[in-house]
C-alpha positions in Angstrom: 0.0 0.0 0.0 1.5 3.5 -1.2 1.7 5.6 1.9 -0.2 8.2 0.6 -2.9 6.1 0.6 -2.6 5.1 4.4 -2.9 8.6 5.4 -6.1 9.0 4.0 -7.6 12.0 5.7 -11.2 12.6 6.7 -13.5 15.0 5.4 -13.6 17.8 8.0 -17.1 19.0 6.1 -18.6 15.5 6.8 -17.5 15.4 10.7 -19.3 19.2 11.0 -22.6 18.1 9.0 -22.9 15.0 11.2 -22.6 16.8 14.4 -24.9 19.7 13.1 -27.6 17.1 12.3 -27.1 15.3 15.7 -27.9 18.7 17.6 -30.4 19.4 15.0 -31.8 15.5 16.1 -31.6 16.2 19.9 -33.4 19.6 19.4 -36.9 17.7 18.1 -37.4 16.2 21.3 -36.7 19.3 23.6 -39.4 22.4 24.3 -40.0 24.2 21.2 -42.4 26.7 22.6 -43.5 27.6 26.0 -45.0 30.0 28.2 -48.7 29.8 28.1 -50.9 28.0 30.7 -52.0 24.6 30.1 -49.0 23.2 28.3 -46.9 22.3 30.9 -43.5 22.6 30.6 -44.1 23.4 27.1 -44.4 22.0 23.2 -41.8 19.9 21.5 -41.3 19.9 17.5 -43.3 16.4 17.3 -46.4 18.4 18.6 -46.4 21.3 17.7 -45.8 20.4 13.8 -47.5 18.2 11.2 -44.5 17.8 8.5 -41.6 20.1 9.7 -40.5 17.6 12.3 -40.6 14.9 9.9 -38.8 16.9 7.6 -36.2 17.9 9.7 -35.9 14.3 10.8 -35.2 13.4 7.3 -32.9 15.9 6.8 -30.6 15.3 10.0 -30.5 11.5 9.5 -29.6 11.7 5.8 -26.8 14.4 6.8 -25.4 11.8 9.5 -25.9 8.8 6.4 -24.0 10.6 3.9 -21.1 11.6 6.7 -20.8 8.2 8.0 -21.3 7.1 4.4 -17.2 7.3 3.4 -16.5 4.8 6.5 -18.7 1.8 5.8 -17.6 -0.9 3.8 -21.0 -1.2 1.9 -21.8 -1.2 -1.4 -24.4 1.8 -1.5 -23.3 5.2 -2.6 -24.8 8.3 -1.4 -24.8 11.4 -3.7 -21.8 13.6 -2.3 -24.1 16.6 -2.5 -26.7 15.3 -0.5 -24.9 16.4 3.2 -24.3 19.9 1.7 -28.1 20.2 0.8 -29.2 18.8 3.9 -28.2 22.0 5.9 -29.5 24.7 4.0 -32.8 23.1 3.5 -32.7 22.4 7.7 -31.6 26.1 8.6 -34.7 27.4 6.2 -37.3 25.0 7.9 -35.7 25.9 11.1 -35.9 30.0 10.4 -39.7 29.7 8.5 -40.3 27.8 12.0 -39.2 30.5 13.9 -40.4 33.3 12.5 -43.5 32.1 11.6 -45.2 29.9 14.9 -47.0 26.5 13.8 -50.6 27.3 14.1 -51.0 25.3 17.8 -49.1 28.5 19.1 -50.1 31.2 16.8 -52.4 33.8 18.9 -50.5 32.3 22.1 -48.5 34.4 24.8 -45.8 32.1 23.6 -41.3 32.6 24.1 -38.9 30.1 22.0 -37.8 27.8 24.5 -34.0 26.1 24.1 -35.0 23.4 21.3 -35.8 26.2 19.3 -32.6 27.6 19.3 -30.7 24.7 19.7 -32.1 23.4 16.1 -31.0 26.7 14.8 -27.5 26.5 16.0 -27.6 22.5 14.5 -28.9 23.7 10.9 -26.4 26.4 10.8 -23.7 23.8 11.9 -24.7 21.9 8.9 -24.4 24.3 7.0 -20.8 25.8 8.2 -19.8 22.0 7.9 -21.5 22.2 3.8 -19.1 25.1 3.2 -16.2 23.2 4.7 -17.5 20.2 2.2 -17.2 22.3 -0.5 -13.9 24.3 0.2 -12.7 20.2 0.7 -11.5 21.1 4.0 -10.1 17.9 5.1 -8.5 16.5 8.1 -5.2 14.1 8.3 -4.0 12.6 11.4 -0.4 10.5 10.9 1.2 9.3 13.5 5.6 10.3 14.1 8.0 9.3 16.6 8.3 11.6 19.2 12.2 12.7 19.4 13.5 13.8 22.5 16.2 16.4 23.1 18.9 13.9 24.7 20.7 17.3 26.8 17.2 18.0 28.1 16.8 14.8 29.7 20.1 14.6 30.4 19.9 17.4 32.7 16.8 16.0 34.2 18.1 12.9 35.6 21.2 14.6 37.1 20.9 15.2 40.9 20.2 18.7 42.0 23.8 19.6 43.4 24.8 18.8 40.0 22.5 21.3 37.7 23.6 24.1 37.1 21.6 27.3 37.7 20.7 29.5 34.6 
């Protein structure tokens, strides 16, 4: 094996979209909206939407599929654009959500609670990690021998009455 080929690196891009679509994941379960008697603690994405949630669903798991994609042995292949699409389409869902309440909480006394914002901050880590995709932003790791300097230790193992003071 040629060792450029060991030292393969990893797609920095991919890594980013992956963990943008696991916050963006996390956030569907976590209080949306809150603040008005008689919900509680308040309204997650799977209640207070009929297709959004779904949609972003989609979207975070096929971002995390075509990330993990390059690393499984298997004998599918993902379109490479599909993790850079995935964000942008998340951050507008996300922003349309925002600015314009699902009608369970339109008319409501309503404040964004932390899902809210933690979906935004997901989308627009997918798509931070879809510009990184596209600038092919990579990252190699190769291991080297650590050298050390043979004076420095040298000077270590010596007894104190024997250094000498700078």
């Amino acid at each position: 094996m040629d060792r450029k080929e060991s030292n393969a690196g990893v797609d920095g891009g991919r890594i980013v979209i992956a963990l943008g679509a696991v916050i963006l994941l996390v956030a569907l379960f976590l209080d949306w909206y809150g603040g008005e008697r008689g919900f509680g603690d308040g309204i997650t994405a799977w209640t207070a939407f009929e297709l959004i949630d779904l949609l972003l669903a989609v979207l975070a798991v096929a971002a995390i599929a075509a990330a993990l994609e390059p690393m499984a042995r298997s004998g599918t292949r993902l379109p490479d654009t599909l993790g850079g699409i995935c964000g942008p389409a998340a951050l507008l869902l996300v922003v349309v959500s925002i600015v314009n309440p699902p009608p369970v909480v339109q008319g409501l006394d309503i404040e964004l609670k932390v899902g809210a914002w933690l979906a935004l901050a997901g989308a627009a880590i997918m798509c931070a990690g879809a510009l990184l995709a596209l600038n092919r932003v990579s990252l190699v790791v190769t291991p080297r021998e650590r050298k050390t300097d043979v004076r420095a230790t040298e000077a270590e193992t010596r007894p104190l009455s024997q250094r000498q003071n700078p």
